[in-house]
PLY file of the C-alpha trace (Angstrom):
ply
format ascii 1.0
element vertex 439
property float x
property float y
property float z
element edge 438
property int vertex1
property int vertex2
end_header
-51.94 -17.89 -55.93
-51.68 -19.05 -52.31
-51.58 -23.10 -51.91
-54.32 -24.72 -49.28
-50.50 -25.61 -47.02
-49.45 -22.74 -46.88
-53.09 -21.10 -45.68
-53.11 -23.81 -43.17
-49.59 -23.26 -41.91
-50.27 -19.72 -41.34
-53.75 -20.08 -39.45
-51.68 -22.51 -37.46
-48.88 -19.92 -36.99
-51.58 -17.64 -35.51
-53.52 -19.79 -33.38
-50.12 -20.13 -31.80
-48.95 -16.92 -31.51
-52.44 -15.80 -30.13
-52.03 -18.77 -27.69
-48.60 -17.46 -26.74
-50.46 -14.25 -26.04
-53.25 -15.29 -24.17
-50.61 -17.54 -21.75
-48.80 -14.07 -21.01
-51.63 -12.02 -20.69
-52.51 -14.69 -17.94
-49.42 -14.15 -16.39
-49.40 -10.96 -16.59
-53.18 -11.38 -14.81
-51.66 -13.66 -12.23
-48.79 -11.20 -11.69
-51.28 -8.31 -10.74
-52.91 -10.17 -8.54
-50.17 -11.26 -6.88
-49.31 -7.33 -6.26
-52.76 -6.55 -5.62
-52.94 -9.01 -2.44
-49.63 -8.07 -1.42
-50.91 -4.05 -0.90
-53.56 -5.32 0.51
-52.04 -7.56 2.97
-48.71 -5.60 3.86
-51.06 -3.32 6.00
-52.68 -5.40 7.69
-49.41 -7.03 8.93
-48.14 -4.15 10.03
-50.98 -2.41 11.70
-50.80 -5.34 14.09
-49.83 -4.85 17.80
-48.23 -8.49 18.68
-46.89 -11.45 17.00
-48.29 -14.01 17.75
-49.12 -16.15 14.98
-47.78 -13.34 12.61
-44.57 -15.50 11.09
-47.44 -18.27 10.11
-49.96 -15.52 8.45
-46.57 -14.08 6.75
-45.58 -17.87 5.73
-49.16 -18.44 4.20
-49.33 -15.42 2.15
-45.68 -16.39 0.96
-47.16 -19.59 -0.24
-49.97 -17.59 -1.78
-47.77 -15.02 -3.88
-45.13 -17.69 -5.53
-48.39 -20.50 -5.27
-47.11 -22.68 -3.33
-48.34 -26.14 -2.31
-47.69 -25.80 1.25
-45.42 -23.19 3.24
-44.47 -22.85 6.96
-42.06 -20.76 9.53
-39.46 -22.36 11.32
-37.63 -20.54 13.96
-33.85 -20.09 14.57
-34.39 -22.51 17.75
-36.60 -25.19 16.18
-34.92 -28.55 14.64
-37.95 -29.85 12.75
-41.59 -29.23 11.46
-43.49 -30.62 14.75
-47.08 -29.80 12.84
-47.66 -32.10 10.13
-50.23 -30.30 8.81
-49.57 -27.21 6.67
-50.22 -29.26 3.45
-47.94 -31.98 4.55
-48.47 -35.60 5.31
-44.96 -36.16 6.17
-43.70 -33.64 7.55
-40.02 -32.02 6.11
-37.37 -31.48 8.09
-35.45 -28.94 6.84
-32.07 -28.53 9.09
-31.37 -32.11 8.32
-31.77 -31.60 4.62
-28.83 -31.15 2.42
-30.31 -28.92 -0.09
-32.27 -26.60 2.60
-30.06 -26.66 5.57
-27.47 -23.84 4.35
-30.26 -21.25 4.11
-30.08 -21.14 8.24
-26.47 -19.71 8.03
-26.79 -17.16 5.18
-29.07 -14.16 4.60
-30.28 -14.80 0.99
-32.58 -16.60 -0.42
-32.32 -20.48 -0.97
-33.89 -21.72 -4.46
-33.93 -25.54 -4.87
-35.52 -26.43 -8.86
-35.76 -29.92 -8.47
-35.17 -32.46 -5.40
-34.82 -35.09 -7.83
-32.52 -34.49 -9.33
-30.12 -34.57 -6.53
-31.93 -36.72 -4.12
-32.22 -39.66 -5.87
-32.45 -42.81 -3.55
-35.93 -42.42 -1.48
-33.74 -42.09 1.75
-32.11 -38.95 0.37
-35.49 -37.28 -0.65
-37.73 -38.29 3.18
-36.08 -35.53 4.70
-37.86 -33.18 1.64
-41.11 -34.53 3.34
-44.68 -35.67 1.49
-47.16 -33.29 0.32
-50.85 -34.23 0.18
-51.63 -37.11 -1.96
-48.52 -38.31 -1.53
-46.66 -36.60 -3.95
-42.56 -35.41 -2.64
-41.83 -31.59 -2.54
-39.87 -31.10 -5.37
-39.38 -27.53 -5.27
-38.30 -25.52 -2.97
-37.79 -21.52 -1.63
-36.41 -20.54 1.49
-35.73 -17.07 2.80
-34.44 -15.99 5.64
-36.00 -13.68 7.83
-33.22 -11.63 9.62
-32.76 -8.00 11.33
-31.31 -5.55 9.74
-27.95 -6.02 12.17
-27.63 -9.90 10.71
-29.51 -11.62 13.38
-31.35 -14.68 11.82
-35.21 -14.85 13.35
-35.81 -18.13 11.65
-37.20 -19.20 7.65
-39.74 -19.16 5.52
-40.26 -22.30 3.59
-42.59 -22.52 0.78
-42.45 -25.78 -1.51
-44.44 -27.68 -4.22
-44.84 -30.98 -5.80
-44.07 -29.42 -9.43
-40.10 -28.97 -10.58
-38.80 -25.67 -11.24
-41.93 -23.97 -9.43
-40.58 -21.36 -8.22
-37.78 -18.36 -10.19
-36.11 -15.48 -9.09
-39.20 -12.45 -8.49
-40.82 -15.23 -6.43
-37.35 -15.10 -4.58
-37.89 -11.33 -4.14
-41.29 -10.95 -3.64
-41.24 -13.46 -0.38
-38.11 -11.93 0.83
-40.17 -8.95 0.95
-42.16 -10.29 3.01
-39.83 -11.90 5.68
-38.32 -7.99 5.22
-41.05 -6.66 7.00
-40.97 -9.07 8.80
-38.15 -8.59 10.66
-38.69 -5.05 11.00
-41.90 -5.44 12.78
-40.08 -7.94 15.07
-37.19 -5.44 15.70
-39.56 -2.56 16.48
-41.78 -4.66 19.01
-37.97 -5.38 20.82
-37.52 -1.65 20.68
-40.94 -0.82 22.27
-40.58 -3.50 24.60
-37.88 -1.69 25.95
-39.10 1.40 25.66
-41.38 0.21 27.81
-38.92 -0.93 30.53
-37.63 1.86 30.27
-40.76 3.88 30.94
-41.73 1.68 33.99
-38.38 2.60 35.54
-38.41 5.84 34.88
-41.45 6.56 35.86
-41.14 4.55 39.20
-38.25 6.88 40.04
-40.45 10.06 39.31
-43.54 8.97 41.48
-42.81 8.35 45.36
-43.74 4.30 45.25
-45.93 4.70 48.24
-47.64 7.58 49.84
-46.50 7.94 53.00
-48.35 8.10 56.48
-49.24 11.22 57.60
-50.56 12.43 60.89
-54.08 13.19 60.88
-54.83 12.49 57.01
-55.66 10.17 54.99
-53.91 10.35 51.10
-54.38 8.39 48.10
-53.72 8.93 44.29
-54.87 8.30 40.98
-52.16 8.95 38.00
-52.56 7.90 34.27
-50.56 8.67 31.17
-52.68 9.85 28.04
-53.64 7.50 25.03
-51.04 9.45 22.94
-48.57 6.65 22.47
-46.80 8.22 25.96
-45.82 5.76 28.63
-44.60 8.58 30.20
-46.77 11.27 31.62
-45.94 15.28 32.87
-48.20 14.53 35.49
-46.30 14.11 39.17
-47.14 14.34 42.69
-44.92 14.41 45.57
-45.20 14.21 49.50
-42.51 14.36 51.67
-41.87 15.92 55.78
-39.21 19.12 55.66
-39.30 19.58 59.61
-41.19 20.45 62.60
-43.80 18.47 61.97
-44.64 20.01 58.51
-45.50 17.80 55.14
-45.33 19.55 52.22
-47.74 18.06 49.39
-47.12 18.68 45.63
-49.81 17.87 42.34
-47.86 18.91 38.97
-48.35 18.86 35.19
-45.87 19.59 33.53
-46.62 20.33 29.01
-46.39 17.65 26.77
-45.97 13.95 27.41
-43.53 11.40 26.55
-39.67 11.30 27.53
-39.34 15.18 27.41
-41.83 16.19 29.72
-40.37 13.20 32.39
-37.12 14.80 31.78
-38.83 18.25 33.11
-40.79 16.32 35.69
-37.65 14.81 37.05
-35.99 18.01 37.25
-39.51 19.91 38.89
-39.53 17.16 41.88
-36.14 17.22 42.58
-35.62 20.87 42.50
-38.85 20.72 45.18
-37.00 18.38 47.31
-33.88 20.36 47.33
-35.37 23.92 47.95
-38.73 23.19 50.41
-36.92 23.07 53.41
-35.66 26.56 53.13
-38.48 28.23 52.23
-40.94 29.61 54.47
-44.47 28.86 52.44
-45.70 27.43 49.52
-45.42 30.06 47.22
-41.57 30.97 47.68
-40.77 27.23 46.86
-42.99 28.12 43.48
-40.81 30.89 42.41
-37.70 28.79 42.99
-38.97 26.10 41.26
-39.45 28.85 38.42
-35.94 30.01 38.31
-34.71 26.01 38.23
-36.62 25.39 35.26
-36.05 28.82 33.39
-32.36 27.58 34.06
-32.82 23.73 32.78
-35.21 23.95 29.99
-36.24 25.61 27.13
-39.37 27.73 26.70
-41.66 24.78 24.95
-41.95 23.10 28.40
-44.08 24.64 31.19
-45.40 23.22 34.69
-48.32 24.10 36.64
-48.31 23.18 39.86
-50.82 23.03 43.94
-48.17 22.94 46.65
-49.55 22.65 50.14
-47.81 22.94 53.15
-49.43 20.68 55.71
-49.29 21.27 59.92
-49.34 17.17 60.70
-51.87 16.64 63.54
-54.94 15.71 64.68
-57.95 17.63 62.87
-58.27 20.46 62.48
-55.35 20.75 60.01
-53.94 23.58 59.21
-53.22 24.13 55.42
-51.35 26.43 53.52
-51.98 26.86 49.78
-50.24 28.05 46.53
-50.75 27.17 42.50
-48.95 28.20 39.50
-51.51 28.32 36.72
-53.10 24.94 37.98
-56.97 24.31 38.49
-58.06 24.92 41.93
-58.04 22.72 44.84
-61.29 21.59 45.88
-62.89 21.31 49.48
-65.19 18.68 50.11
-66.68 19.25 53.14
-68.07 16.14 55.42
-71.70 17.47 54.68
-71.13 17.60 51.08
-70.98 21.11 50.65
-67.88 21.55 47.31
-65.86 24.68 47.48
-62.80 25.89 45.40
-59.62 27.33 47.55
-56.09 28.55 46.05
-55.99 31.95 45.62
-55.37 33.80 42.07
-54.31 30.98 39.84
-50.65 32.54 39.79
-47.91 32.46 37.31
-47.52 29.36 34.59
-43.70 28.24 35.62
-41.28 28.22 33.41
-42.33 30.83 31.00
-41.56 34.18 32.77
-39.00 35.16 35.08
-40.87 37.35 37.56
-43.57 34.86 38.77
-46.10 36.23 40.86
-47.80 34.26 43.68
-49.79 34.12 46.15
-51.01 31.79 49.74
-53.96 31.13 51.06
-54.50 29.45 54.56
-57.11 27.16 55.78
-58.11 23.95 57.56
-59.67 20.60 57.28
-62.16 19.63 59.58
-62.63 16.36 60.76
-63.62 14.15 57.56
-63.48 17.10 55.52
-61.36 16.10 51.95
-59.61 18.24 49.76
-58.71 17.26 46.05
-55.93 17.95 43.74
-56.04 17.40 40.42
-54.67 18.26 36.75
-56.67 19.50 33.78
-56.55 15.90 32.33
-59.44 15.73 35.09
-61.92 18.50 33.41
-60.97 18.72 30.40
-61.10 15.20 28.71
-63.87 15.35 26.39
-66.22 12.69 25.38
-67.03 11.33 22.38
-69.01 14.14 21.20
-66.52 16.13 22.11
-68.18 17.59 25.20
-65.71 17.56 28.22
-66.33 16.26 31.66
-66.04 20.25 33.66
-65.64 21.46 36.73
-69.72 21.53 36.99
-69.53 17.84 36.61
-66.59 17.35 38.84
-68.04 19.34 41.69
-71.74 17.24 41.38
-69.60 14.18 41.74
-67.57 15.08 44.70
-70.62 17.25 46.06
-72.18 12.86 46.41
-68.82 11.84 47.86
-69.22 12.63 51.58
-68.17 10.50 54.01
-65.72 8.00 51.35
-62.29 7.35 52.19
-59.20 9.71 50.33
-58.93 6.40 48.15
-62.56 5.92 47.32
-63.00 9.81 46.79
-59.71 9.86 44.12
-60.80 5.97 42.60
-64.45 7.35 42.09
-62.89 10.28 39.99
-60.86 8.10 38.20
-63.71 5.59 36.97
-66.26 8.94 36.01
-62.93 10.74 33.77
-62.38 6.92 32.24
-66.44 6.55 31.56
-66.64 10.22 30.16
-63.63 9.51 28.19
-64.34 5.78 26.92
-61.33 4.93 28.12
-59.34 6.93 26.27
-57.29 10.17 27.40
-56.54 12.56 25.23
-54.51 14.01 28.11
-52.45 12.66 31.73
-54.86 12.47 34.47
-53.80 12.67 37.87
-55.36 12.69 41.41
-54.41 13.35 44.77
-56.74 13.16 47.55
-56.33 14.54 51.67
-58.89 13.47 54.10
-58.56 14.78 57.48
-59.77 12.16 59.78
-62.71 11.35 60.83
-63.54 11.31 64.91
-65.71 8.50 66.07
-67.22 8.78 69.55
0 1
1 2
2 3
3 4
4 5
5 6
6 7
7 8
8 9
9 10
10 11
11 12
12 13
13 14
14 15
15 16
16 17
17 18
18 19
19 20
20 21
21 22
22 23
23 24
24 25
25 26
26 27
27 28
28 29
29 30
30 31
31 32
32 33
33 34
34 35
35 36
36 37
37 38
38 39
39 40
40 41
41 42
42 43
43 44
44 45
45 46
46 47
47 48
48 49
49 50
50 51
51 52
52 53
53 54
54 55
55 56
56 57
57 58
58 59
59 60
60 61
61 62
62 63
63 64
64 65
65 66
66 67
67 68
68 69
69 70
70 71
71 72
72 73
73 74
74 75
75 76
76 77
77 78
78 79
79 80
80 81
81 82
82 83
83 84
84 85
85 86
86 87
87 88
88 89
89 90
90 91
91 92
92 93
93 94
94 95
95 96
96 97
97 98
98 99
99 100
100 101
101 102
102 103
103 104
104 105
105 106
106 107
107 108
108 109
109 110
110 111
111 112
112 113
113 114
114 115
115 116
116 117
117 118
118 119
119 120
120 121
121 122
122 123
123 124
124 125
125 126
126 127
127 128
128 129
129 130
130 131
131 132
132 133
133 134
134 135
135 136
136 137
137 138
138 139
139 140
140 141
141 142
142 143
143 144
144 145
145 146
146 147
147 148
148 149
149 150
150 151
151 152
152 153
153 154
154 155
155 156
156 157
157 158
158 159
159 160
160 161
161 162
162 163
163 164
164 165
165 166
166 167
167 168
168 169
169 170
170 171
171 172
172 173
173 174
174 175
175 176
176 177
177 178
178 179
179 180
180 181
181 182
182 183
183 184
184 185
185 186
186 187
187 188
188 189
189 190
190 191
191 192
192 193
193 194
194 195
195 196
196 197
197 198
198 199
199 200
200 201
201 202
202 203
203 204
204 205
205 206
206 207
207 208
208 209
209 210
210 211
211 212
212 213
213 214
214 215
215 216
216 217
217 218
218 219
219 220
220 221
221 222
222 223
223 224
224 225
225 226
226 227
227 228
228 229
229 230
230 231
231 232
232 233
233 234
234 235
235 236
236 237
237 238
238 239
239 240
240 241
241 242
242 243
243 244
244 245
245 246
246 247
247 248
248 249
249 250
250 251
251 252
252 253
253 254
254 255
255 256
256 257
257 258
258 259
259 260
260 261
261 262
262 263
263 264
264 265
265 266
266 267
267 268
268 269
269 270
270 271
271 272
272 273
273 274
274 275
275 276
276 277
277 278
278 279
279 280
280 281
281 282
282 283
283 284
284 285
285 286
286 287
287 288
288 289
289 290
290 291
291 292
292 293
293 294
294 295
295 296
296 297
297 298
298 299
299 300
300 301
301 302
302 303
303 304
304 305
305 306
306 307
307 308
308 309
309 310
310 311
311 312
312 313
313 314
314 315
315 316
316 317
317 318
318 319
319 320
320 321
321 322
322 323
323 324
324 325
325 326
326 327
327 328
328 329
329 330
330 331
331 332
332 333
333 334
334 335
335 336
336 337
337 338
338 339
339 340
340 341
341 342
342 343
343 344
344 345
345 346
346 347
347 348
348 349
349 350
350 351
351 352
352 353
353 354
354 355
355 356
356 357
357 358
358 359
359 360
360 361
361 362
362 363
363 364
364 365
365 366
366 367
367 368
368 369
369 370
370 371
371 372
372 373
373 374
374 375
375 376
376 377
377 378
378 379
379 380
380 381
381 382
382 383
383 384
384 385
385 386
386 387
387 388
388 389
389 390
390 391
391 392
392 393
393 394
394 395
395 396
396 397
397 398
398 399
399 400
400 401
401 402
402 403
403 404
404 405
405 406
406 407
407 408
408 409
409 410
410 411
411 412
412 413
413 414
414 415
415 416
416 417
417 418
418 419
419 420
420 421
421 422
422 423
423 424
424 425
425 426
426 427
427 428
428 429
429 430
430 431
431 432
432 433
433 434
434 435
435 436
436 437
437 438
């Protein structure tokens, strides 16, 4: 027989244990969630191109995984909270706080389970500052956000009103956080560099100005791809080797990125040493083919137009020579578009027997020829479709009578509005215009 207590102590004994499990099914709940917005966050943190703002968006969703009160950044450089805001109505100020300030000389995480208990005297707890309604920051977590070298960026705080708020995966999960943190920081450095670096070298690869020449006009048009290269293979060069001669070269050289500048750098210099001792275009082509069958390996290639210019007053006299490039095109000062370069010759680079070839002519009075790279006709739209020689010729066919710099800028601006502003390959542009006589 079962006594009426004993029934009643054991329905008790249930509803409590099935309390106990409903409490850690919610926290088990919470605890999902928590991971849930975390996936869903991390991305979007990353997949972001600057930082500004980024340590407060990291701070808040710090605050939002441990639920926290109120949360903020504070860099290596700042003293105090300057905002009061951020859930605050006093503002904390954490460097000058006994139980927060060692966090800015260590690399771990700071857990603080009561204020209270060790700030007793209201003096000792204003520097712990006042959250909304009034009620003192009790609890705190602080974590560090540092590179992986030891350099301290600045902290996360995150704080409540509540003792004991925070415990240890809190710790782990935010520290997580300020993890990635610092890695995103450390990578923008990097690429910031990498893009000084770039600039530079790609200032020393590209002559900074095109120089006068006698009886032309010249202007150029050069832009890396939307690859992620702030380098391009693309180069031109222009430069007198005697006598009154200018020799003129439009390269493009496989690839993009560092590797490809490394091969540009050696095609233009290799030009500049060898063009004065060679008698036309094409025998500074084969040499340049023997330099870089000597210097590279067999994944980079170069095309290359090499004219060899007779400075003067129009008509100029041009020789011609390409190595696999696209051919030159004459725009003549009635409009009428013609090709010129003979065979399109030997890629360099590949094979050691290059064969090539010259072709001779002159620009008339206002008569414009243009160099270019396949970046030009073949960047394709967004259905795929890509801008052609057909379409290049129409356009330059309508150019009569512009300047060398309008001629090259108006290329520029049709590739860019084929493309939608993004290259899928280095354009480049270089533009002679013999000039014009006015009577």
């Amino acid at each position: 027989m079962v006594h009426a207590g004993a029934a009643l102590s054991s329905d008790l004994g249930d509803a409590r244990d099935l309390r106990e499990l409903r409490e850690r099914v919610g926290i088990l709940e919470h605890e999902r969630d928590t991971v849930e917005l975390l996936l869903e966050e991390l991305p979007r943190l990353v997949s972001r191109d600057e930082a500004t703002g980024l340590a407060e968006r990291v701070a808040a969703l710090g605050a939002e995984l441990c639920g926290a009160e109120a949360a903020f950044y504070l860099e290596t450089e700042e003293n105090d909270v300057e905002d009061v805001g951020n859930g605050f109505t006093e503002a904390p100020r954490p460097r000058v706080a006994p139980l927060l300030s060692a966090v800015f000389t260590s690399d771990e995480a700071l857990l603080v389970e009561d204020v209270v208990r060790l700030a007793r005297s209201e003096s000792a707890q204003r520097p712990y500052g006042t959250l909304m309604g009034g009620r003192l920051a009790r609890s705190w977590l602080a974590v560090p956000v540092c590179t992986p070298g030891g350099e301290l960026h600045g902290v996360i705080f995150c704080c409540h009103g509540a003792p004991r708020a925070f415990s240890g995966r809190h710790a782990r999960l935010v520290s997580a956080l300020a993890g990635n943190l610092a890695v995103l920081w450390d990578n923008e450095r990097l690429l910031e560099e990498r893009a000084r670096v770039a600039t530079a070298l790609q200032e020393t690869l590209l002559p900074p100005l095109l120089p006068e020449v006698a009886g032309l006009e010249l202007a150029s048009r050069i832009r890396p791809s939307g690859r992620g290269n702030l380098v391009g293979g693309d180069f031109y060069d222009v430069f007198p080797v005697g006598d009154g001669l200018v020799d003129i070269v439009l390269g493009d050289v496989s690839g993009g990125g560092p590797e490809a500048a490394a091969v540009t750098g050696i095609a233009r210099y290799a030009i500049r040493t060898i063009a004065g001792e060679k008698r036309c275009p094409s025998e500074v082509l084969v040499s340049l083919n023997d330099a870089l069958l000597a210097h590279t390996g067999p994944e980079r290639f170069c095309t290359a137009c090499y004219l060899r210019v007779e400075a003067g007053e129009p008509p100029v006299k041009i020789n011609l020579s390409r190595a696999g490039h696209p051919p030159a095109l004459l725009v003549s000062d009635e409009g009428q578009v013609r090709a010129l370069g003979p065979d399109s010759g030997t890629l360099l680079g590949l094979f050691s027997d290059a064969q090539l070839l010259d072709e001779t002519f002159a620009l008339e009075a206002g008569d414009a020829l243009v160099l270019y790279t396949d970046g030009v006709i073949e960047a394709p739209g967004p259905d795929g479709e890509q801008f052609g020689m057909e379409r290049l010729v129409h356009l330059l066919s309508s150019s009569a009578g512009r300047t060398a710099d309008g001629i090259a800028r108006r290329i520029e601006l049709a590739v860019m509005d084929h493309a939608q502003g993004v290259l899928r390959d280095d354009l480049a542009v270089l533009v002679l215009r013999a000039r014009a006589r006015f009577s």
